[in-house]
FIPALO-747910 format. One record per residue (C-alpha): residue in one letter; chain; x, y, z. Coordinates in steps of 0.5 Angstrom, whole numbers, plus 500, padded with zeros to 3 digits. Layout:
BEGIN
<votor><aa>A</aa><ch>A</ch><u>X</u><v>Y</v><w>Z</w></votor>
...
This chain:
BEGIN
<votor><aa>X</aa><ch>A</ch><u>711</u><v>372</v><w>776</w></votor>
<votor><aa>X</aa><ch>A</ch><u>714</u><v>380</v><w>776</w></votor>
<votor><aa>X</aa><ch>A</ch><u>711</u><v>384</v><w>781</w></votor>
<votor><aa>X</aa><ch>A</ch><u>707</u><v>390</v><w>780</w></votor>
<votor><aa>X</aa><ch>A</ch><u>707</u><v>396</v><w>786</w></votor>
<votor><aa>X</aa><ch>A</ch><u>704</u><v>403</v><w>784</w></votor>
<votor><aa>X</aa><ch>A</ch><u>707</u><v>409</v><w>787</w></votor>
<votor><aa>X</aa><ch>A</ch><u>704</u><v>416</v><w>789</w></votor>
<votor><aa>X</aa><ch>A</ch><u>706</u><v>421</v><w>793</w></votor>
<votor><aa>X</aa><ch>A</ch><u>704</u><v>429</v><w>793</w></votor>
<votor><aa>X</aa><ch>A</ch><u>709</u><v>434</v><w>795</w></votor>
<votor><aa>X</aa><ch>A</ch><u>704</u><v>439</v><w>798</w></votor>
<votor><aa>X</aa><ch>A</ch><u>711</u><v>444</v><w>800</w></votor>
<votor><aa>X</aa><ch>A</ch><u>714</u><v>443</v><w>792</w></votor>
<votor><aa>X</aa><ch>A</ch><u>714</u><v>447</v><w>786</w></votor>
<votor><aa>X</aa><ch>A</ch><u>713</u><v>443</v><w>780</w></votor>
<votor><aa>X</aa><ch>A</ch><u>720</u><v>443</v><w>778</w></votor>
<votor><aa>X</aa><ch>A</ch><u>722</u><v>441</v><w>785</w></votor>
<votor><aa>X</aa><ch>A</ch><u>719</u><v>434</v><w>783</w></votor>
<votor><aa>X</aa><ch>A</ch><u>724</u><v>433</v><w>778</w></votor>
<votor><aa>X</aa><ch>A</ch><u>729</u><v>429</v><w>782</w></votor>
<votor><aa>X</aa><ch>A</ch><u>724</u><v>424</v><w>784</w></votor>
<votor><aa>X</aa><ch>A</ch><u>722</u><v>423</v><w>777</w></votor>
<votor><aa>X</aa><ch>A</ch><u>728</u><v>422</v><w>775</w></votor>
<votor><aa>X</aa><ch>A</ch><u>729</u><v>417</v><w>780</w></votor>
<votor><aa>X</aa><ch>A</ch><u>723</u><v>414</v><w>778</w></votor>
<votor><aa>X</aa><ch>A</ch><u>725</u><v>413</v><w>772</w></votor>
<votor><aa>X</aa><ch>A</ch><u>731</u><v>411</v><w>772</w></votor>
<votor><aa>X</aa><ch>A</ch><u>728</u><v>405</v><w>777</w></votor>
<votor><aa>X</aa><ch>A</ch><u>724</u><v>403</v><w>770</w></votor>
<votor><aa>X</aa><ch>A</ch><u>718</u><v>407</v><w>773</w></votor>
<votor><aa>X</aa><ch>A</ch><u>712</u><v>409</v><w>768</w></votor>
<votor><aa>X</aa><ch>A</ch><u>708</u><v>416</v><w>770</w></votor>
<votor><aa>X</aa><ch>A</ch><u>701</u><v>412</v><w>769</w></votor>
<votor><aa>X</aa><ch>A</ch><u>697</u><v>419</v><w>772</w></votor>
<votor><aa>X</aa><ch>A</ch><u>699</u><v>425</v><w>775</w></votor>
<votor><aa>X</aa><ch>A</ch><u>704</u><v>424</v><w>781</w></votor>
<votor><aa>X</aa><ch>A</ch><u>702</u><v>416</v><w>780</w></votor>
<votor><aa>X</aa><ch>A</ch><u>707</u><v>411</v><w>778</w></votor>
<votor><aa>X</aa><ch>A</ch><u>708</u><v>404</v><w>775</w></votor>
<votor><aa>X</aa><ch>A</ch><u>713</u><v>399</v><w>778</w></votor>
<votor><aa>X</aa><ch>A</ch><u>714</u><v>393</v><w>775</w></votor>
<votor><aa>X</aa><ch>A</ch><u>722</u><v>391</v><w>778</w></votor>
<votor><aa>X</aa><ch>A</ch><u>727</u><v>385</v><w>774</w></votor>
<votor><aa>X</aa><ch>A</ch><u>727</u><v>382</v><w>780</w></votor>
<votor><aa>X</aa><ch>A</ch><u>724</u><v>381</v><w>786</w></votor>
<votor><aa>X</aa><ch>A</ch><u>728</u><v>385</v><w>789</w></votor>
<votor><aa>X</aa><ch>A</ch><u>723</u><v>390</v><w>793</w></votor>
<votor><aa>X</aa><ch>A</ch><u>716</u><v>389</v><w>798</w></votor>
<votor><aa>X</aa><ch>A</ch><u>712</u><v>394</v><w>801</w></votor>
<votor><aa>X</aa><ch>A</ch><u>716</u><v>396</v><w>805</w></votor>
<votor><aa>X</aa><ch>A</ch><u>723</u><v>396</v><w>803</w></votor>
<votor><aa>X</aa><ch>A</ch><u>721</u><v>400</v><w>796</w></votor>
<votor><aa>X</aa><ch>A</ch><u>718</u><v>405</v><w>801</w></votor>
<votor><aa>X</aa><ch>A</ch><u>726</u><v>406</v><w>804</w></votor>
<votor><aa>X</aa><ch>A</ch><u>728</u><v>407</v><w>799</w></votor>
<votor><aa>X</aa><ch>A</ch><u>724</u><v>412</v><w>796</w></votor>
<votor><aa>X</aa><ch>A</ch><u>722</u><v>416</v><w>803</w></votor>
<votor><aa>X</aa><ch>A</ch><u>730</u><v>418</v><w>803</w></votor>
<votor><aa>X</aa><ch>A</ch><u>728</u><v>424</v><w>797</w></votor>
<votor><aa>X</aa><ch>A</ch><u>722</u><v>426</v><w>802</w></votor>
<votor><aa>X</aa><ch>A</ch><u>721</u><v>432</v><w>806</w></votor>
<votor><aa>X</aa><ch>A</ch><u>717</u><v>433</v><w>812</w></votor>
<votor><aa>X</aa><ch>A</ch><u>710</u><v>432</v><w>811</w></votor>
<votor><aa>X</aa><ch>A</ch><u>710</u><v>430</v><w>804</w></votor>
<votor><aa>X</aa><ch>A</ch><u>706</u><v>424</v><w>804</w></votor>
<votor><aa>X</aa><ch>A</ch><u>708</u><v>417</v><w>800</w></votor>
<votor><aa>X</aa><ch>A</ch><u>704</u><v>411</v><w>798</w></votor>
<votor><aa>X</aa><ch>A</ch><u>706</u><v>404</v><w>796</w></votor>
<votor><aa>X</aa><ch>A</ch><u>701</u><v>399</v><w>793</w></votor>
<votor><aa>X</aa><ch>A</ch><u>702</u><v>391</v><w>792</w></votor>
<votor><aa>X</aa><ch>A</ch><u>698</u><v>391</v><w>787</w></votor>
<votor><aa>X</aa><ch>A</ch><u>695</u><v>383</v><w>785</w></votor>
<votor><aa>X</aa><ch>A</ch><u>693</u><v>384</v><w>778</w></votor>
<votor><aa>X</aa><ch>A</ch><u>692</u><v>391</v><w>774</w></votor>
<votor><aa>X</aa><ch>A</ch><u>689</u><v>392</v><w>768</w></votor>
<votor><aa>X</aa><ch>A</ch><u>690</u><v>399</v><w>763</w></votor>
<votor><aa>X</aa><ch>A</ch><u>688</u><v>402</v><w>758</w></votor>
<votor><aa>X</aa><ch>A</ch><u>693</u><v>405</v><w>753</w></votor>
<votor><aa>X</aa><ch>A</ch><u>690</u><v>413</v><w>750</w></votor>
């Protein structure tokens, strides 16, 4: 079963376009914006938990801007 991880994070210390790299990280990851700064992550392969994801993605943070992980167990959406 493919593992599902939401992403969030706040920039406190960014201008909205400063978000850009990051969002293109995401993005490039196969990421899907669900909500304003909130993200889906659902990985080919189980190449992440937790923690390694958060590695990975704290590299593009700064001081005080804060990121969440999230494993989730089961997730459900409703499409607009």
């Amino acid at each position: 079963m493919k593992k599902t991880f939401f992403i969030a994070y706040d920039c406190v210390n960014r201008k909205p376009e400063d978000y850009e790299p990051l969002k293109r990280l995401l993005d490039a990851m196969g990421a899907t914006e669900v909500q304003r700064s909130v993200w889906e992550y659902k990985p080919d392969y189980n190449l992440y938990n937790c923690d390694s994801l958060k590695d990975k993605l704290l590299k593009n943070f700064e001081d005080g801007e804060k990121l969440l992980v999230i494993e989730a167990a089961d997730s459900a959406k409703v499409p607009r």
